[in-house]
N, C-alpha and C positions, 0 to 999 in steps of 0.2 A: 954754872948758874942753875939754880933751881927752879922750879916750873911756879908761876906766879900759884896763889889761891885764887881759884875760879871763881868767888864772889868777886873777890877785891876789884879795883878799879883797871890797876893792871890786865888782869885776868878778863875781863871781859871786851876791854879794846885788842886782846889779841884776838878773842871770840868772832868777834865784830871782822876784824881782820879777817881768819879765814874765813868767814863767809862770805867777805866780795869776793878774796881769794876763787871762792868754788862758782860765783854767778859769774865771775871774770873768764873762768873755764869752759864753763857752760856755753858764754857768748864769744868762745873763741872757737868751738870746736862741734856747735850745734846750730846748723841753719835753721834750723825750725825755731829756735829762739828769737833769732832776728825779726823772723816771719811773724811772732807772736808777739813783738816791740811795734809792728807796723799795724799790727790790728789791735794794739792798744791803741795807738794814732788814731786811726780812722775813726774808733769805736767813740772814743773821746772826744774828737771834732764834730761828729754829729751828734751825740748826744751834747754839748756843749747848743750847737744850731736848733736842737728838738727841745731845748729846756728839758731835760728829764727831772722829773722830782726826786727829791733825797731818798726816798723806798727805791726807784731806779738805778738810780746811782751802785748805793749801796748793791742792790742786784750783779749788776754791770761789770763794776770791780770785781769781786766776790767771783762773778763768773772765768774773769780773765784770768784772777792770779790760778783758779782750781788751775786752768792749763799749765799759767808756770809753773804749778807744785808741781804737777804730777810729770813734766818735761824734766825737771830738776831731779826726782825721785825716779825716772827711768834711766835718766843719765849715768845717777849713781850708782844703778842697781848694775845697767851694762858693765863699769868700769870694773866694778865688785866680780862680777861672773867672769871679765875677760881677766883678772889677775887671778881667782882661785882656778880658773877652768881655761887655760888659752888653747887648750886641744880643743875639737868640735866633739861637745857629747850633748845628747836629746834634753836634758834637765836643764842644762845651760841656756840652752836655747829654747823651752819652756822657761826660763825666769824672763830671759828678754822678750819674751813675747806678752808674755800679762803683764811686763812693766808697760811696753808700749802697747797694748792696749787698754791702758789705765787712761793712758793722755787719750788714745780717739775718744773715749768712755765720755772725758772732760772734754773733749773738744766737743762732740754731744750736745751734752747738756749745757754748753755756753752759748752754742747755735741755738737751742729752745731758748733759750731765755733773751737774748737775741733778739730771736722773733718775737717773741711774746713783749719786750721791750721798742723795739721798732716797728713793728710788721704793723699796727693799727696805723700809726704815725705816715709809714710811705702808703698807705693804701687811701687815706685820707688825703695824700697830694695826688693821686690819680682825680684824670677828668671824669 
């Protein structure tokens, strides 16, 4: 059988396909993903109680997914290093290390915005 055309409708439900395929992986085999489905939760619940407005929101999300991209994009990049490189050599492990310091980088800048999104809100509930 031949390989659908990638525009066609075919072609793009298989698309579609591995890509839960690869979040399916992800959430099988990376605890920090989970960790990062639960602080969707919270983040969402109280901003849901705090009425954030649509600029926040917008913020919010925005903030959350940079973490899952960049959790998604070091995942891949480790699986990548560990099948070209399954000995230990120093560039290998320079790639995994600026991947995963890509995510602290996003997890960062989602804690600022975070703040910068909540922090007046609970300082305003203090006595």
């Amino acid at each position: 059988m031949t390989a659908p055309h990638p525009l066609s409708v075919r072609g793009k439900m298989l698309a579609f396909r591995y890509a839960w395929q690869g979040i399916a992986y992800m959430l099988r085999t990376q605890p920090n993903a989970w960790f990062q489905i639960g602080v969707w939760i919270i983040v969402t619940a109280v901003g849901l109680a705090m009425h954030l407005t649509a600029g926040e929101w917008c913020a919010a999300v925005l903030a959350m997914a940079l973490v899952w991209i960049t959790e998604a994009l070091n995942t891949a990049v480790e699986d990548v290093v560990d099948l070209v490189s399954p000995g230990h050599h120093p560039l290998a492990g320079r790639a995994k290390d600026v991947a995963a310091g890509s995510v602290v980088v996003a997890v960062a800048v989602s804690a600022i915005i975070g703040l910068i999104i909540f922090g007046p809100r609970f300082w305003a509930l203090l006595p």
